[in-house]
N, C-alpha and C positions, 0 to 999 in steps of 0.2 A: 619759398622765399628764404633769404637768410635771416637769423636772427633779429639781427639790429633793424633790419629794412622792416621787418615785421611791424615793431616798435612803431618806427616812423612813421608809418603810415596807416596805421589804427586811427581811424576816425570814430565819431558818434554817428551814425546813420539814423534817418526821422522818415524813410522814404527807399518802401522794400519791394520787389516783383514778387509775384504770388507764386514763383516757383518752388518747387518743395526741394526739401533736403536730401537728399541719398541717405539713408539708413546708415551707412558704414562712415561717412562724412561726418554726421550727425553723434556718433558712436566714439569718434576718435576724438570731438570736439570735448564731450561731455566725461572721457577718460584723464583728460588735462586736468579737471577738477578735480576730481576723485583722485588721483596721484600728490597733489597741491600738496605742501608741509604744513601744519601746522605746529601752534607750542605743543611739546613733550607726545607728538606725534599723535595728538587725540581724534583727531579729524570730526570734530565737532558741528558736523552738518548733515544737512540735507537737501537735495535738490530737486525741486517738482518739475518736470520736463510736460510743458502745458502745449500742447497742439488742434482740439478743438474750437472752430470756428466760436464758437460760444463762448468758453470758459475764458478764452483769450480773450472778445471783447468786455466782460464782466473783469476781468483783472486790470485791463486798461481803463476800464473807467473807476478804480479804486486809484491807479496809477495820475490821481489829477486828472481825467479825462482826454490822457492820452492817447485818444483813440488809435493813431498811426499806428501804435504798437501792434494791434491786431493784424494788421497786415502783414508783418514777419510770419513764416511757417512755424514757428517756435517762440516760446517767452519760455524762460526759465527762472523760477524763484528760487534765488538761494536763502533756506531756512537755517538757522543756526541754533544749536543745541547748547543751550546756554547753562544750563544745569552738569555738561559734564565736564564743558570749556577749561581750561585748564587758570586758576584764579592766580594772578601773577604775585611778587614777593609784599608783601604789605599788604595786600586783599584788596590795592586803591584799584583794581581793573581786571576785567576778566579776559580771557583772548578772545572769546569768540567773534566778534565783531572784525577784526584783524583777519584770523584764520579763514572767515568765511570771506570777505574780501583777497586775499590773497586764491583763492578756491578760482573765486568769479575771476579774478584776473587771467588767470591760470587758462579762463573756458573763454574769455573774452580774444582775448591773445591769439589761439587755437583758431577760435573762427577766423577770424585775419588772416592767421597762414591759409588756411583756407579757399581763399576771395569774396567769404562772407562778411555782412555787416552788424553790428553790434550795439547797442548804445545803455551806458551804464544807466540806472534808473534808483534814483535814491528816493524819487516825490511819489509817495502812496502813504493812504492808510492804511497802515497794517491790521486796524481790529476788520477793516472792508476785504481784506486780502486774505486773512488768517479764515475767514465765515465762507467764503468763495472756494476756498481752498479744501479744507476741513483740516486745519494746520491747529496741534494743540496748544492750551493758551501758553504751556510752558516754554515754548518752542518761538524765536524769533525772528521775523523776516526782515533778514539785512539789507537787502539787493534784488533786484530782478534788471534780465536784457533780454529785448527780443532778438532771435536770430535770426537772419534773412539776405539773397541777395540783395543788393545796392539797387535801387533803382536809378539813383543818380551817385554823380561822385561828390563827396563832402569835400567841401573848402576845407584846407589848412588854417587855421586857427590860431596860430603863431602861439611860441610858447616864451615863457623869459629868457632870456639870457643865464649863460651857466653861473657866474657873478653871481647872479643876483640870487641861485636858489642856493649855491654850495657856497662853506668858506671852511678855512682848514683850521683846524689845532682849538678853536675859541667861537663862541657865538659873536657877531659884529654886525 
């Protein structure tokens, strides 16, 4: 797919086939990450690549009781290394949070090009995720997505109008 079309048409997917991922697929999706920019090039994460029929439903149900999730061949948690994040001018904020977001976009995107589905996942308890996982207490879970074919196609969602998100020169 091109670029842009990629963009466009990344949906949230709640609703996966139980077909498995091609290893090389799977490979290429999780390189996207791992290549991501982060501040001052620290790359401040880590990603637990979760495929166990088990582990996966014990992380979805940290996930709010997401159960659907398990059904994806893949969840991946992105952990973010908060201790080495790089702490921005004034100390008011750290990158990591950013970086490992930009990371997941990076792997979300990937699967898209793909014809895989994705859906970002912000609702969990992390101290439920972190114990499940064996994720250290230093160490932060920003995000996880399962990744999976579509079992159905997501409705377009409609997004604002350009107005209304961008304005030039001034805040208005």
């Amino acid at each position: 797919m091109e670029f842009y079309e990629v963009i466009r048409k990344r949906r949230s997917v709640r609703k996966y086939k139980s077909d498995p991922i091609p290893d090389d697929v799977l490979r290429r999706i999780l390189e996207a990450g791992r290549i991501a920019p982060s501040a001052k090039n620290i790359q401040p994460w880590k990603f637990i690549v979760i495929r166990e029929p088990e582990n996966k439903k014990r992380v979805a149900e940290a996930c709010r009781g997401q159960l659907w999730m398990a059904d994806a061949d893949v969840i991946v948690c992105g952990c973010a290394l908060e201790k080495i994040a790089w702490g921005r001018m004034g100390g008011y904020m750290s990158s990591f949070a950013v970086d490992l977001a930009i990371a997941m976009d990076h792997i979300i995107l990937a699967a898209a090009n793909e014809g895989l589905g994705t859906c970002w996942i912000g609702a969990f308890e992390e101290k439920k995720v972190k114990e499940i996982l064996g994720i250290p207490e230093d160490v932060r879970v920003v995000a996880l997505t399962p990744i999976g074919y579509p079992a159905e196609e997501p409705k377009d969602r409609g997004r604002k109008e350009f107005n209304e998100v961008f304005v030039y020169e001034r805040y208005s």
